[in-house]
C-alpha positions in Angstrom: 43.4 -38.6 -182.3 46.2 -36.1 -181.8 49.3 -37.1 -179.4 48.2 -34.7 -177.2 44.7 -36.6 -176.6 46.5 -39.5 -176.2 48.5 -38.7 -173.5 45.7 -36.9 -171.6 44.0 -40.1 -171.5 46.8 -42.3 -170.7 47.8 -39.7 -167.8 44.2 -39.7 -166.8 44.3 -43.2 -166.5 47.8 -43.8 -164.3 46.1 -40.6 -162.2 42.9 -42.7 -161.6 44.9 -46.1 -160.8 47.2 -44.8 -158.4 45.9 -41.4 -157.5 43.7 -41.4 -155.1 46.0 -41.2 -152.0 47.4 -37.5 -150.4 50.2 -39.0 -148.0 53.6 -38.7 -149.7 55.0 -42.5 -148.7 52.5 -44.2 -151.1 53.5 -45.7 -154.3 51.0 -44.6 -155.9 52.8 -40.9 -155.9 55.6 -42.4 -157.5 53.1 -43.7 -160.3 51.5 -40.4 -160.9 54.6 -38.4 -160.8 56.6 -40.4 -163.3 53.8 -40.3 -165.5 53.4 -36.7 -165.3 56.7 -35.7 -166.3 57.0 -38.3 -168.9 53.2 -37.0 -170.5 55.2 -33.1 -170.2 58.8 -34.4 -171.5 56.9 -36.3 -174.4 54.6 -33.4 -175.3 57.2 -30.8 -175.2 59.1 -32.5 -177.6 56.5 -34.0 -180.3 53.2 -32.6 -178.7 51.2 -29.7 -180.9 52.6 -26.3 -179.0 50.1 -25.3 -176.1 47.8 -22.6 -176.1 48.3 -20.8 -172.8 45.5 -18.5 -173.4 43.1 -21.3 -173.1 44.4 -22.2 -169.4 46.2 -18.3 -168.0 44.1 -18.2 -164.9 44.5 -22.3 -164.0 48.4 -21.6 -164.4 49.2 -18.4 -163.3 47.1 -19.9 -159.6 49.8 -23.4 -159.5 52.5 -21.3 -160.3 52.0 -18.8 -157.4 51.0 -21.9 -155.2 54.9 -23.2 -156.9 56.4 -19.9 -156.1 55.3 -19.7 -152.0 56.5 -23.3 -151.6 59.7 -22.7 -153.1 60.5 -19.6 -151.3 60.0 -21.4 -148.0 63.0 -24.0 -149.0 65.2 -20.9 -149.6 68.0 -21.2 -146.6 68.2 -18.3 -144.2 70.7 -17.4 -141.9 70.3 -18.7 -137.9 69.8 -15.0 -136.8 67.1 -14.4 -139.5 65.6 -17.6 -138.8 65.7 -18.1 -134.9 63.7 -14.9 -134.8 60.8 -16.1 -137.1 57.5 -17.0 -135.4 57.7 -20.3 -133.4 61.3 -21.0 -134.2 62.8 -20.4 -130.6 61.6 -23.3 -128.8 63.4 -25.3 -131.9 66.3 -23.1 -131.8 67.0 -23.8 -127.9 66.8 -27.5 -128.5 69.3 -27.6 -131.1 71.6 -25.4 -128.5 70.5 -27.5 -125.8 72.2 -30.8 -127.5 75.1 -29.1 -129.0 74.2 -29.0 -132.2 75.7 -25.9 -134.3 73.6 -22.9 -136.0 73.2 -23.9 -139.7 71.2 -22.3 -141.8 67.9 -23.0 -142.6 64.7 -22.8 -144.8 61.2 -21.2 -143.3 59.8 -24.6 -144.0 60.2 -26.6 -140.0 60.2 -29.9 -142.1 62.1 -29.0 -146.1 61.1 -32.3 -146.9 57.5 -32.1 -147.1 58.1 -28.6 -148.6 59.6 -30.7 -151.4 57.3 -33.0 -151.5 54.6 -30.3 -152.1 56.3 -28.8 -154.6 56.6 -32.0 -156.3 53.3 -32.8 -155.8 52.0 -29.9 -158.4 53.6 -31.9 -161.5 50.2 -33.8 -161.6 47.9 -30.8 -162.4 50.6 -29.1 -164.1 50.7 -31.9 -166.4 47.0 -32.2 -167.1 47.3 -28.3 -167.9 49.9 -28.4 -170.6 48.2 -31.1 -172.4 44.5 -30.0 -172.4 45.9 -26.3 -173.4 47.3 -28.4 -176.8 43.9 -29.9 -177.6 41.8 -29.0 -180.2 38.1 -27.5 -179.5 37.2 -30.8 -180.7 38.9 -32.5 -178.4 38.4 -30.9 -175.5 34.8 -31.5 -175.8 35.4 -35.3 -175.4 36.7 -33.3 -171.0 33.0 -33.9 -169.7 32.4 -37.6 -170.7 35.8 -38.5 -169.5 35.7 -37.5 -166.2 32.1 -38.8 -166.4 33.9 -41.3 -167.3 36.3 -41.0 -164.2 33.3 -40.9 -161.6 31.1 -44.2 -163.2 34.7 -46.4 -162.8 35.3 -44.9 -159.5 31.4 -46.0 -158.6 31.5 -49.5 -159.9 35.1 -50.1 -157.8 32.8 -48.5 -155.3 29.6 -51.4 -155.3 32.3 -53.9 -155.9 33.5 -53.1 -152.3 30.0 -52.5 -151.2 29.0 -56.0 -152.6 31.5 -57.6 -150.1 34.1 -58.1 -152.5 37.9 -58.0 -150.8 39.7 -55.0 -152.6 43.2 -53.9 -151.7 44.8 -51.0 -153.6 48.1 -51.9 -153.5 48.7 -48.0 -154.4 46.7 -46.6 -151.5 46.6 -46.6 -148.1 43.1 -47.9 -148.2 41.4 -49.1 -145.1 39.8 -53.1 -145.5 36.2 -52.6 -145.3 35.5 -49.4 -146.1 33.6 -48.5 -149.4 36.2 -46.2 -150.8 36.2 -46.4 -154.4 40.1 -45.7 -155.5 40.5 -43.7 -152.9 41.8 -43.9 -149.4 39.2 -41.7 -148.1 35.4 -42.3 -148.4 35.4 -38.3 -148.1 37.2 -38.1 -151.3 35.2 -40.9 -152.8 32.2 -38.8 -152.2 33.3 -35.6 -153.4 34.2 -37.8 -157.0 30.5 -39.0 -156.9 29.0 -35.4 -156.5 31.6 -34.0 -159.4 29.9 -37.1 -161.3 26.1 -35.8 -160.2 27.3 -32.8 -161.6 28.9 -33.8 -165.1 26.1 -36.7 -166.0 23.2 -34.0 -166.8 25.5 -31.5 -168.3 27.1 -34.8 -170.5 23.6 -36.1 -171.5 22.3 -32.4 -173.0 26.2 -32.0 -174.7 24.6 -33.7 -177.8 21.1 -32.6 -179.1 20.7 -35.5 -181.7 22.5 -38.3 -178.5 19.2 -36.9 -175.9 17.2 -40.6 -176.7 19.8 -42.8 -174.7 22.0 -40.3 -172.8 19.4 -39.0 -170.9 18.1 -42.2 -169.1 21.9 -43.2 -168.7 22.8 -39.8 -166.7 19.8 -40.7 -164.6 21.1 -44.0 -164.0 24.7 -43.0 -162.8 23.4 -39.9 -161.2 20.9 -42.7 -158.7 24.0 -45.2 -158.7 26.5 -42.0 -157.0 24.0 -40.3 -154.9 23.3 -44.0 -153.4 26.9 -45.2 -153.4 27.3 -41.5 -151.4 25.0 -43.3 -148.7 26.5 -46.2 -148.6 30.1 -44.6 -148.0 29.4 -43.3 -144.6 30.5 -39.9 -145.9 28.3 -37.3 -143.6 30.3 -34.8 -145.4 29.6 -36.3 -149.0 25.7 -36.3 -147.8 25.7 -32.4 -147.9 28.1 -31.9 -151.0 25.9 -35.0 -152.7 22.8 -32.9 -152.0 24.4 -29.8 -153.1 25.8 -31.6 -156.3 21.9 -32.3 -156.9 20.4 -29.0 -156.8 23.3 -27.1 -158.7 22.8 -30.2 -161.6 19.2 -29.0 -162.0 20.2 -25.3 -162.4 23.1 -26.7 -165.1 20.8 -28.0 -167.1 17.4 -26.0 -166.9 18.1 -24.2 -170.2 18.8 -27.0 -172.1 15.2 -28.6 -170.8 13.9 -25.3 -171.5 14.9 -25.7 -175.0 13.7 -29.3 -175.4 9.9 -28.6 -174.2 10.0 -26.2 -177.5 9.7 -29.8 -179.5 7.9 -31.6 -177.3 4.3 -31.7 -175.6 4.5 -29.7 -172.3 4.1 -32.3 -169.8 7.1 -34.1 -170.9 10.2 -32.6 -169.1 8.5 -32.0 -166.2 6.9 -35.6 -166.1 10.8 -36.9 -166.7 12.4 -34.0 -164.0 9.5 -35.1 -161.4 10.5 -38.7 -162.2 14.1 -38.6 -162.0 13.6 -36.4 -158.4 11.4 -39.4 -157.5 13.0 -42.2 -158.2 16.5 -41.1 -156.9 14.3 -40.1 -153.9 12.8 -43.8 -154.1 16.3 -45.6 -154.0 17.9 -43.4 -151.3 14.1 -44.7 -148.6 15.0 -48.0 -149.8 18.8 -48.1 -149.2 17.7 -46.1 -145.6 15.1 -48.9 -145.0 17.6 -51.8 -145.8 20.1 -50.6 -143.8 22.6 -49.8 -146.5 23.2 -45.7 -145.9 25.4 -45.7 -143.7 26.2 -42.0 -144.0 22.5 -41.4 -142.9 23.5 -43.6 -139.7 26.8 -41.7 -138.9 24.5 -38.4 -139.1 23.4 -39.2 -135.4 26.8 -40.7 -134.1 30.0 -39.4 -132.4 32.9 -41.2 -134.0 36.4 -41.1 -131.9 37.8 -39.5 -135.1 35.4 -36.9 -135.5 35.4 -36.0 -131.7 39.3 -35.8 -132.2 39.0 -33.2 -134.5 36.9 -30.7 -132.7 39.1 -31.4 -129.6 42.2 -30.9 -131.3 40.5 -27.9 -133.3 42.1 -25.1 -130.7 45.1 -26.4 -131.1 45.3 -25.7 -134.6 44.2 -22.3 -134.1 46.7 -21.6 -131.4 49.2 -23.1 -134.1 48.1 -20.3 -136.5 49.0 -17.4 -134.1 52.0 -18.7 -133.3 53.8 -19.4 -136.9 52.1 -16.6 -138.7 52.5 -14.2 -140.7 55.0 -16.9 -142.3 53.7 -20.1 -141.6 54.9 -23.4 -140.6 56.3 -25.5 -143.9 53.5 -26.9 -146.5 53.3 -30.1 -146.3 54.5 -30.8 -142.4 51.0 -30.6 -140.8 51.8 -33.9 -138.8 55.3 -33.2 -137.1 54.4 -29.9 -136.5 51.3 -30.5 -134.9 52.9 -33.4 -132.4 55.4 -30.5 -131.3 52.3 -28.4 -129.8 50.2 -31.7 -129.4 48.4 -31.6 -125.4 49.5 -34.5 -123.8 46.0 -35.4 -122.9 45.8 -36.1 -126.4 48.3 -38.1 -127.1 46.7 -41.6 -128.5 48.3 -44.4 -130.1 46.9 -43.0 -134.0 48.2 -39.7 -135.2 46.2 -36.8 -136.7 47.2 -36.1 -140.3 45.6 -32.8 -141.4 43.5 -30.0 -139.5 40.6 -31.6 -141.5 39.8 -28.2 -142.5 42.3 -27.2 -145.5 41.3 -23.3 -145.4 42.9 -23.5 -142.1 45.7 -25.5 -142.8 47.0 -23.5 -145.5 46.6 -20.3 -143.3 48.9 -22.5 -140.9 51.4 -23.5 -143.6 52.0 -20.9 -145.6 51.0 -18.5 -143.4 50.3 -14.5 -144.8 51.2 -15.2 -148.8 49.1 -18.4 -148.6 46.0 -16.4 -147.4 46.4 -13.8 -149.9 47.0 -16.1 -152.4 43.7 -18.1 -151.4 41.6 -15.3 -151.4 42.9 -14.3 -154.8 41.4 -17.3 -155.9 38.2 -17.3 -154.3 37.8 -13.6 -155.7 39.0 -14.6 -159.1 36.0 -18.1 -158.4 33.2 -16.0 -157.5 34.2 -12.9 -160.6 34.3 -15.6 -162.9 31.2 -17.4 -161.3 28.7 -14.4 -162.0 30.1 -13.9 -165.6 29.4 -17.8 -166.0 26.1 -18.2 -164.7 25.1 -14.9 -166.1 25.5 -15.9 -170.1 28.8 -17.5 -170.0 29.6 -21.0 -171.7 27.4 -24.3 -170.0 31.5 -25.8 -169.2 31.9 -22.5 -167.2 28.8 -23.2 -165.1 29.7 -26.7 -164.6 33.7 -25.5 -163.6 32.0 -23.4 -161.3 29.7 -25.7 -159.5 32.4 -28.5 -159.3 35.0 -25.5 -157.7 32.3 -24.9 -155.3 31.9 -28.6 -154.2 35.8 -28.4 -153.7 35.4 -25.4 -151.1 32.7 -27.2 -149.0 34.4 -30.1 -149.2 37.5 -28.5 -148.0 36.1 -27.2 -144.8 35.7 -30.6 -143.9 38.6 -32.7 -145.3 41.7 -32.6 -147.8 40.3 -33.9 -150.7 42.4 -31.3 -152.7 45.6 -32.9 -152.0 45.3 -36.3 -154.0 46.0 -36.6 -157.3 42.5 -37.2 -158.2 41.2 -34.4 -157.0 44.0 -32.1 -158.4 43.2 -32.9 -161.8 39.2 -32.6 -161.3 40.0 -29.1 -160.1 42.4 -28.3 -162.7 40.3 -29.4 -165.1 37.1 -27.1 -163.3 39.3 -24.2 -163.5 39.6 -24.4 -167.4 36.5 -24.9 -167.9 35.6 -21.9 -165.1 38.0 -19.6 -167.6 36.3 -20.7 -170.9 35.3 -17.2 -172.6 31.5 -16.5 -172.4 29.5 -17.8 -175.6 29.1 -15.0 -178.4 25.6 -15.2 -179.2 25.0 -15.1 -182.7 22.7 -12.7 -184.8 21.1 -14.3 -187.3 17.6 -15.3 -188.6 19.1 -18.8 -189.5 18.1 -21.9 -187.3 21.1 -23.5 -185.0 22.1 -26.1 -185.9 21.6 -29.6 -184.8 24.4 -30.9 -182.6 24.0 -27.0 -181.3 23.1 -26.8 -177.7 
């Protein structure tokens, strides 16, 4: 193993322990962070030098994301400043108690702009060191964060099993079938990336088909029910999503099997798989045990919250853009326009809809900078599905998963999730497979 495969591994690990929170005051931050720039400082100075080729669209996207956030910490002069959108009111309040004009930075709150910019360490990290790995290595991606998903899942049924888990690193709620995460949202997205991996992993190998098909079955039942029993309704649609985009992954590679074997076998093993995972999803309903199903036909105060405080948000949009509030200060900004006939003893983190609350942050550069990378997902998408590489199809399916995801929640802002998407991205930019000419037969491990 080269240093560089090391330390992906060992960052991967300290990401999984203490990653799985977004709010800034968690330890586990602190955890990630250090780890991050000791991974860079180490591979800088003994690593194998990085291939930047291999990664250009992944880093040219966190270093524009870099750039905006920076650029709202620059200080600005009180009469530049007081006439940005939705800075009076705070202007008159300073005057109003005597304060004096100072100058100050297009982010409201400059230390969650700092903390977003600090944030971006983690997926930078994971960037530099997969661009110094080997092809060899960087075939090993797929079964580690297969890897990622199936440890995630079995923290998962321990907490489902009744089992007191605190993460100490997380801001985890007792109770609640979370995985290492401190959202069962986020939890669920993980277990669709894994539905998504688990048939690409078991078709990786031609000669490995005898034992790692019936295993991605296995962990592909074990997350879809595990996505029930989280309560997630959110992670019921990307979960079924996750499903159907896993069957388009891999319909070449079955197609290519049935050439060695009788007809009726893939579809006997397809049909069976659909089946059974269909089998163990009326049995967890019928036992009481998907509680996502059951949250399908409620109205939780949270979730009622949201949609009540979803105007507000968009009334915060008009009134900070075309520059945008701060990244990072969704919460004091929003008490500032907060109705008092929603003002409740909990406090409401995120707009629960990150498309919207990066229009709200970073106002007009955000938005371009967003749709820059949906243009550059959906480009890259086509040239995947229509001949490209089987790791671009699968970094295209687990981007998409992202975006849904991301109409409903903020996954994309743990540490978890950074490095799932990082990782997606490189394998969304992999150059498309040069079919070879030749009369010879492929060879074995060959997909």
């Amino acid at each position: 193993m080269s240093l560089n495969s090391i330390l992906v591994l060992g960052l991967l690990v300290a990401i999984w322990v203490a990653g799985g929170a977004s709010r800034a005051d968690e330890l586990g931050q602190a955890i990630v962070r250090t780890a991050a720039w000791i991974a860079i400082v180490v591979t800088a100075l003994f690593g194998a030098r990085p291939s930047l080729s291999k990664v250009s669209p992944a880093l040219w996207i966190i270093l524009a994301a870099l750039v905006l956030v920076l650029v709202q910490l620059i200080p600005l002069p009180p009469a530049i400043w007081q006439v940005m959108p939705g800075r009076l009111g705070l202007a008159n309040a300073t005057k109003a108690i005597g304060m004096a004009e100072v100058w100050r930075p297009i982010a409201i709150v400059p230390g969650a702009a700092v903390n977003a910019a600090a944030s971006l360490v983690v997926p930078f990290a994971i960037l530099l060191l997969v661009a110094g790995l080997d092809e060899r290595e960087i075939a090993w991606l797929p079964a580690i964060v297969l890897g990622m998903a199936a440890a995630t899942a079995l923290l998962g049924l321990l907490q489902f099993s009744g089992a007191g888990f605190n993460n100490p690193f997380v801001n985890d709620s007792p109770g609640q079938v979370s995985g290492n995460f401190a959202n069962r949202n986020h939890f669920a997205l993980l277990l669709a990336v894994g539905c998504l991996v688990a048939p690409v992993w078991a078709f990786q190998v031609r000669q490995r088909l005898s034992w790692r098909v019936p295993v991605a079955v296995g962990l592909v039942v074990l997350f879809v029910l595990l996505i029930l029993a989280s309560g997630s309704r959110a992670g019921l649609l990307i979960g079924v999503l996750a499903i159907v985009m896993a069957l388009l992954l891999v319909r070449n590679a079955i197609q290519r099997e049935r050439r060695h074997l009788p007809r009726w076998v893939f579809p006997v093993i397809v049909m069976g798989s659909v089946l059974t995972i269909g089998l163990f999803v009326l049995l967890s309903i019928g036992a009481d045990r998907a509680i996502s199903v059951d949250r399908l036909f409620q109205m939780e105060a949270g979730e009622d919250l949201r949609t009540r405080n979803m105007p507000t948000v968009l009334r915060m949009i008009g009134t900070y853009f075309p520059v945008g509030s701060g990244f990072g200060g969704f919460d004091p900004v929003f008490r500032i326009h907060e109705p008092l006939a929603m003002l409740k003893l909990t406090y409401f983190n995120h707009a629960h809809n990150d498309f919207l609350e990066v229009a709200l942050d970073g106002g007009f550069g955000a938005l371009v900078l967003l749709v820059a990378v949906l243009i550059w997902w959906v480009v890259a998408s086509i040239r995947a599905w229509r001949g490209g590489a089987d790791v671009a199809k699968l970094g295209s399916a687990m981007l998409a998963l992202v975006f849904v995801a991301a109409a409903f929640d903020y996954a994309a802002r743990t540490p978890i999730m950074m490095t799932i998407i990082v990782i997606a991205a490189i394998w969304l930019g992999t150059p498309r497979t040069r079919i070879a000419r030749t009369p010879l037969p492929a060879a074995a491990g060959q997909l």
